[in-house]
BALOBA-1460 file (C-alpha; in Angstrom, 3 decimals):
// residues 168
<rec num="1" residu="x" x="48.052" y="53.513" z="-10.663"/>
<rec num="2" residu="x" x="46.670" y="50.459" z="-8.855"/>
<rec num="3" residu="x" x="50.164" y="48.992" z="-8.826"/>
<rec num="4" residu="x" x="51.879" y="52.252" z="-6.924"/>
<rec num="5" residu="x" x="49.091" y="52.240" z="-4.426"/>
<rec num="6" residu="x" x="49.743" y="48.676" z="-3.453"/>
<rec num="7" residu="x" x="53.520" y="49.335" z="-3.559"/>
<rec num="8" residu="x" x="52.867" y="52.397" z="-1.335"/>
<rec num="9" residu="x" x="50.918" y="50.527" z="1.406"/>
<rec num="10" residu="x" x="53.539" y="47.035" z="0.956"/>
<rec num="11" residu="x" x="56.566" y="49.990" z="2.295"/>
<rec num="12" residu="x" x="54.333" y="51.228" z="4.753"/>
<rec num="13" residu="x" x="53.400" y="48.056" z="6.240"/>
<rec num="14" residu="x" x="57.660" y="46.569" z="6.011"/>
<rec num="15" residu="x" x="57.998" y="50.520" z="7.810"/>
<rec num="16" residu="x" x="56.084" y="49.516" z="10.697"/>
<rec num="17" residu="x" x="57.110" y="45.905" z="11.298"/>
<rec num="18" residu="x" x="60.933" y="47.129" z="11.270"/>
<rec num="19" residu="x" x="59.817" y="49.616" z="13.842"/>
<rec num="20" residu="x" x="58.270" y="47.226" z="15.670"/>
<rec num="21" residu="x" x="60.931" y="45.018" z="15.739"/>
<rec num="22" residu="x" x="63.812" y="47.975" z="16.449"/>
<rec num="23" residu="x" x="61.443" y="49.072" z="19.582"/>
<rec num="24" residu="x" x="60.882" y="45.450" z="20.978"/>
<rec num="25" residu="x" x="64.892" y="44.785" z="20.791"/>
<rec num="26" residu="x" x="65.179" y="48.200" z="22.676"/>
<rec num="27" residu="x" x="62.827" y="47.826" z="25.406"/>
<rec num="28" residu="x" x="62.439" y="43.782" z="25.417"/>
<rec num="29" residu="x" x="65.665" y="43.215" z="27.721"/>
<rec num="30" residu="x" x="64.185" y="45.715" z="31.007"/>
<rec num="31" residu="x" x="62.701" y="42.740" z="32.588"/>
<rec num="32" residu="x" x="65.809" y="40.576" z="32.778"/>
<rec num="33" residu="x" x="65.399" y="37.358" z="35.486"/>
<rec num="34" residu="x" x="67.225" y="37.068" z="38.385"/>
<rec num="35" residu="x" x="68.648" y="33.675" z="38.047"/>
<rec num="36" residu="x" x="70.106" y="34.584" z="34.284"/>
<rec num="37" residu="x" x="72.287" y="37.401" z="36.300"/>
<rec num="38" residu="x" x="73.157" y="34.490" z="39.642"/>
<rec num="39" residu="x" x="71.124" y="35.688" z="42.260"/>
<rec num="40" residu="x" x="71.289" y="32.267" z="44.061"/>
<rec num="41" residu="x" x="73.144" y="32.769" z="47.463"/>
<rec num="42" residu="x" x="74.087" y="30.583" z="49.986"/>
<rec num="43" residu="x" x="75.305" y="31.611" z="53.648"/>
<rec num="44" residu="x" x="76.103" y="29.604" z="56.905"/>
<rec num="45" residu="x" x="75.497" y="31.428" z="60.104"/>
<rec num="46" residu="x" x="77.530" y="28.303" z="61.835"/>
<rec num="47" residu="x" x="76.648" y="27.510" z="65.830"/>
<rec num="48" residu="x" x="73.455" y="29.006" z="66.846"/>
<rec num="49" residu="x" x="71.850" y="29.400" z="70.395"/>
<rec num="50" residu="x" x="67.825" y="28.462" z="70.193"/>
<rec num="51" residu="x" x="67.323" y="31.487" z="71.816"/>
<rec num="52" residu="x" x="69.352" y="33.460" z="68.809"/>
<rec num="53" residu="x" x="67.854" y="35.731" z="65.976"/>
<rec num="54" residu="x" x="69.984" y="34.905" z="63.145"/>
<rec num="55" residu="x" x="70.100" y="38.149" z="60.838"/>
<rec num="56" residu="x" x="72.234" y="37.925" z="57.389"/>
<rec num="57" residu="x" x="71.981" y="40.911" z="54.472"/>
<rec num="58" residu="x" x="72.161" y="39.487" z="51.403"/>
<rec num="59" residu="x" x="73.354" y="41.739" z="48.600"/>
<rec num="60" residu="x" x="71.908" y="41.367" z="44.830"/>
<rec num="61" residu="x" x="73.707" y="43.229" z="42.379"/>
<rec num="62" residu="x" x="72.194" y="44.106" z="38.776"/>
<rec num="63" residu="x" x="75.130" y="43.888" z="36.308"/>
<rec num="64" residu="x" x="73.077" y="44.644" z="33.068"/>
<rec num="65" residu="x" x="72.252" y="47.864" z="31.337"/>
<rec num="66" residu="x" x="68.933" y="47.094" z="32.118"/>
<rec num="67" residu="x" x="66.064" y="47.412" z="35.312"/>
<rec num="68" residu="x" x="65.242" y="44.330" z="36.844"/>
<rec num="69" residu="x" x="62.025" y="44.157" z="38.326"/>
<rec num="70" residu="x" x="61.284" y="41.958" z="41.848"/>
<rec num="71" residu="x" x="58.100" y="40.822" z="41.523"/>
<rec num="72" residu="x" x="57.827" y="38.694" z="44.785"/>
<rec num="73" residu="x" x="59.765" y="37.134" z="47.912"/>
<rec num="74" residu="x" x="58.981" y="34.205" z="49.370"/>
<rec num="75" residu="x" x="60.183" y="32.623" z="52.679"/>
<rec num="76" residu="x" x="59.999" y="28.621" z="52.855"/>
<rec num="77" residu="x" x="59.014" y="28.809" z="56.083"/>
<rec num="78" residu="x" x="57.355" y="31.405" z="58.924"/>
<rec num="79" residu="x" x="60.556" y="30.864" z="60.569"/>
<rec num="80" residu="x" x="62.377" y="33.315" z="57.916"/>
<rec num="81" residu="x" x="61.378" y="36.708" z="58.344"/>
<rec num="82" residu="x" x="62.136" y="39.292" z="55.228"/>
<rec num="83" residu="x" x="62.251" y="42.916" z="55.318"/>
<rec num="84" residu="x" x="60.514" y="44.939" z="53.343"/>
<rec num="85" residu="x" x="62.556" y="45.827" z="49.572"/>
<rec num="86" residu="x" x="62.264" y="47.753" z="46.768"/>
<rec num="87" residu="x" x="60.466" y="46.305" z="43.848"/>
<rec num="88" residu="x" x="63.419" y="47.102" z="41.222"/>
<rec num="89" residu="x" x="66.770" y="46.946" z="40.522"/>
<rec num="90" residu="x" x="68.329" y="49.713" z="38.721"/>
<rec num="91" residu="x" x="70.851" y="48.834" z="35.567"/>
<rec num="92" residu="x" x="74.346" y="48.807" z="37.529"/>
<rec num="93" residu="x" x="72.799" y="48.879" z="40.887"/>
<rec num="94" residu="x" x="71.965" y="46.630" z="44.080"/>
<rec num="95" residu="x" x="69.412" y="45.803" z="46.114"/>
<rec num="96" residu="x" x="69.516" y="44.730" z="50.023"/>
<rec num="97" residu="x" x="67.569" y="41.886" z="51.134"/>
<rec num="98" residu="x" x="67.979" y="41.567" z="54.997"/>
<rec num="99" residu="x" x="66.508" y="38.128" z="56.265"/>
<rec num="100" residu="x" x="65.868" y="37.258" z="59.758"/>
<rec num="101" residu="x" x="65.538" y="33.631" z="61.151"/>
<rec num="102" residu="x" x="63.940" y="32.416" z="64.537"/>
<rec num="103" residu="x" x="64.575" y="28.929" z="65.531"/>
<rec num="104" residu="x" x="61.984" y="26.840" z="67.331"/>
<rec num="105" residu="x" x="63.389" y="24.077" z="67.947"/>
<rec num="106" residu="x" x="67.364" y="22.557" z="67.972"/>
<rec num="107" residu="x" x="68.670" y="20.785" z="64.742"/>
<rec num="108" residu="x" x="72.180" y="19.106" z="64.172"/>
<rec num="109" residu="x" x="71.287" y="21.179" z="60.287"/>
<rec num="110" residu="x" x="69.271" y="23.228" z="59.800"/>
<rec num="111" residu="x" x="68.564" y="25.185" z="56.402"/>
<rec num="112" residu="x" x="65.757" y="27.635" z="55.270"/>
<rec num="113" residu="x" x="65.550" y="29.212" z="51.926"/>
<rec num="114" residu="x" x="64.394" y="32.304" z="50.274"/>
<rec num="115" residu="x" x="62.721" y="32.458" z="46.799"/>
<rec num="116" residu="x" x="62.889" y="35.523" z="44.498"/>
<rec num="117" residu="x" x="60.440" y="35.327" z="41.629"/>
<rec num="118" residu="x" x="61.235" y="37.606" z="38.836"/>
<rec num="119" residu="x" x="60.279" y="37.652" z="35.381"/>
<rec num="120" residu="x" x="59.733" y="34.013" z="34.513"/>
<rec num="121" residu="x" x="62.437" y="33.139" z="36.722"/>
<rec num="122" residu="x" x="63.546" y="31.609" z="39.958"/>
<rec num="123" residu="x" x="66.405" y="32.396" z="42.262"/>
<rec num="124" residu="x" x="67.285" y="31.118" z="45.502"/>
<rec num="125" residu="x" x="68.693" y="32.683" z="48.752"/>
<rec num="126" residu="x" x="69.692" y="30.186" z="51.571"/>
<rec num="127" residu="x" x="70.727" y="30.197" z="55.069"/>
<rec num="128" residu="x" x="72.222" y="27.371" z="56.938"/>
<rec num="129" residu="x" x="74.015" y="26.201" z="60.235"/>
<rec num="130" residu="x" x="73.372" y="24.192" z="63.352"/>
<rec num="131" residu="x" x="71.376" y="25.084" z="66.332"/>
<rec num="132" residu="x" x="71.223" y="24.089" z="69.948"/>
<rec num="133" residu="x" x="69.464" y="24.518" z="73.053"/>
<rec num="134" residu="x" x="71.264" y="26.132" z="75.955"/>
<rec num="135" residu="x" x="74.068" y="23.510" z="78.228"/>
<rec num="136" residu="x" x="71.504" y="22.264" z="81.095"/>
<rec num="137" residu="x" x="72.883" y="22.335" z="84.585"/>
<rec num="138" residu="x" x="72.964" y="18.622" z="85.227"/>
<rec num="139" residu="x" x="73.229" y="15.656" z="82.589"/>
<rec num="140" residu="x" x="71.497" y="12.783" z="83.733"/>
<rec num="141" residu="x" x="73.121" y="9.490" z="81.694"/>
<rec num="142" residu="x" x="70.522" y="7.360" z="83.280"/>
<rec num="143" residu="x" x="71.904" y="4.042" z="85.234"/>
<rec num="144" residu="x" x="75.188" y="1.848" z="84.378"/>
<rec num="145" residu="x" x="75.782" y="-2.021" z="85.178"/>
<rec num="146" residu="x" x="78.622" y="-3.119" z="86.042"/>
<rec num="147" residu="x" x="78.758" y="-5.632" z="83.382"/>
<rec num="148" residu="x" x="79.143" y="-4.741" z="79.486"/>
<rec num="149" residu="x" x="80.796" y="-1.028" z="78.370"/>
<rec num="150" residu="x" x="78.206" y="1.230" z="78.049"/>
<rec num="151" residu="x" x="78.923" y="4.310" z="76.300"/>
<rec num="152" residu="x" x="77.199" y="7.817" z="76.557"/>
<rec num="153" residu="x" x="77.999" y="10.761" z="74.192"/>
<rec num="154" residu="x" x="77.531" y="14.304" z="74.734"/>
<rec num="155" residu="x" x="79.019" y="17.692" z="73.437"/>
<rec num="156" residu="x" x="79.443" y="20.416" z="75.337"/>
<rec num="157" residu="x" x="80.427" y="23.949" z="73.725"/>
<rec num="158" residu="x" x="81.116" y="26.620" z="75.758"/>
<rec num="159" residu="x" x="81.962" y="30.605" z="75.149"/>
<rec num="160" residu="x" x="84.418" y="30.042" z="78.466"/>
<rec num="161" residu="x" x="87.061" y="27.815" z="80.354"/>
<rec num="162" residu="x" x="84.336" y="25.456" z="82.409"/>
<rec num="163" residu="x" x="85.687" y="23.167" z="85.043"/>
<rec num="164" residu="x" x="84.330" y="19.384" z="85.636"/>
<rec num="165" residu="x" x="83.057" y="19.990" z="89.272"/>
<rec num="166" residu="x" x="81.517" y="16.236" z="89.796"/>
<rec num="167" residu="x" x="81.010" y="13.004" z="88.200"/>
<rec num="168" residu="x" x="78.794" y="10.887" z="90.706"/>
């Protein structure tokens, strides 16, 4: 009698771990990371004006059967501005993350990223280009000697035909 008992509660216990075990495998995949489905983006905006707002939409797509779940954003600098976006990703579905960038200063390069923390995992959304300030009206190269080459370099880029009016 003592020996069915213990045989009894040895099933019952096997029952539930195999239960366990079925459930886990069913539900342990709804928090997938981003960077296992290749979330990191990259996108050059080119020539920018320092007076531009540089807007790009990046688009996330969820390829699994299961919900992905955002838990944060973060900007690498207060430059980058991000809208506000839904928490989760459905299986199949996408996600719009629309970042904004303010310059405050010109840079031959310049690149900001955007971090998306999900799950244990990291992905990465970055913008790039070049900036500059607007053409000034005069260019001052400062004073030339007559002796020695002196060389000055500039570049001008402009939306329209420009003519040289005056080189004193």
């Amino acid at each position: 009698m003592r020996k069915f008992g213990l045989l009894k509660f040895s099933v019952l216990i096997a029952s539930i771990i195999l239960l366990l075990g079925i459930a886990l495998l069913m539900h342990g995949g709804t928090r997938r990371s981003a960077t296992s489905i290749g979330w990191n983006q990259s996108f050059d905006f080119g020539v920018a004006r320092l007076t531009d707002t540089v807007e790009h939409t990046f688009i996330l797509e969820n390829p699994t059967p299961y919900e992905i779940q955002i838990d944060k954003i973060v900007p690498s600098c207060s430059c980058t501005i991000i809208e506000s976006v839904q928490q989760s990703v459905p299986p199949g579905g996408s996600v719009s993350i629309p970042v904004r960038v303010s310059f405050s200063g010109p840079s031959d390069r310049f690149a900001t990223t955007v971090a998306i923390f999900s799950g244990q995992s990291q992905s990465t959304l970055s913008l790039k280009g070049r900036v500059f300030e607007e053409c000034p009206q005069r260019i001052n190269f400062g004073r030339f000697s007559a002796q020695g080459r002196h060389r000055k370099t500039f570049l001008v880029n402009l939306d329209r035909t420009a003519d040289v009016v005056r080189v004193d």
